[in-house]
Steps between C-alpha positions, in 0.01 A plus 500: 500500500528876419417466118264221560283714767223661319498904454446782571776549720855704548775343652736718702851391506716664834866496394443299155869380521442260777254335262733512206810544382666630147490172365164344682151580549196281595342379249149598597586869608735545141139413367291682662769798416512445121125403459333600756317793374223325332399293798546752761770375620740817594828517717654785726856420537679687708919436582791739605705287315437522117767302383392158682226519337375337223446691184183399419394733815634763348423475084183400543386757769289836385591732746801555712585661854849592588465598800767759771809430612628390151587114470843415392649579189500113414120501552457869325693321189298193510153717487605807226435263216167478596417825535684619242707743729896509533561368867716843573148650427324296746725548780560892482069514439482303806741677700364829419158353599624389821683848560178710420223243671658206724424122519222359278477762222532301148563499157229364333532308132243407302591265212182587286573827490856505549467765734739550842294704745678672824270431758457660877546235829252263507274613798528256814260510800610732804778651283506840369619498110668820381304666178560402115704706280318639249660317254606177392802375305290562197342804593152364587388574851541243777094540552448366161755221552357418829144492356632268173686264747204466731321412215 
């Protein structure tokens, strides 16, 4: 049904390893992940849990969040292939991100550009968010990081 519906359309997949596992993935959404882009047909998945995951979720996606607190150092392992980062890396970046800003500031990846971006918390409504550093990881400034992943 999901790959037969016409497009445009984005799926959004909350905790993506309830709807597959390492070894399984429906065949419709594995699809509409791997081909999707010329019919409009683009998916937000979204798990705490990257290693029940399927892979195709994650070597097929374009941009990646890793989100604060860190995940586990299974799930940091299973992801720094992707992004092309040592999983030691990923967890001190994250921790120092969660140090300096709290809950819901992010590295950002972008596999076109191969590019890991240190991003300020995520602002949610009726929460105060403390200010970005001037800098990312790569030493562009969070404001140009937030404007790219906005974009």
């Amino acid at each position: 049904i999901i790959w037969e519906t016409p497009g445009p359309y984005i799926v959004w997949v909350d905790e993506a390893s309830e709807v597959s596992s390492p070894n399984w993935c429906p065949a419709g959404l594995r699809l509409c992940v791997t081909q999707g882009r010329e019919p409009e047909k683009q998916v937000i998945a979204v798990t705490q849990r990257l290693a029940e995951i399927h892979p195709v979720f994650r070597s097929q996606s374009e941009h990646i969040f890793l989100m604060v607190p860190a995940p586990i150092m299974l799930d940091l392992k299973t992801l720094s292939g992707n992004v092309r980062r040592e999983a030691t890396w990923l967890d001190r970046e994250l921790g120092e991100l969660h140090g300096a800003h709290g809950d819901y500031s992010h590295l950002w990846y972008c596999r076109d550009t191969d590019e890991m971006r240190r991003c300020a918390p995520i602002p949610l409504h009726g929460r105060e968010v403390p200010a970005a550093s001037d800098e990312d990881a790569e030493g562009v400034d969070s404001d140009s990081c937030e404007a790219s992943a906005g974009a």
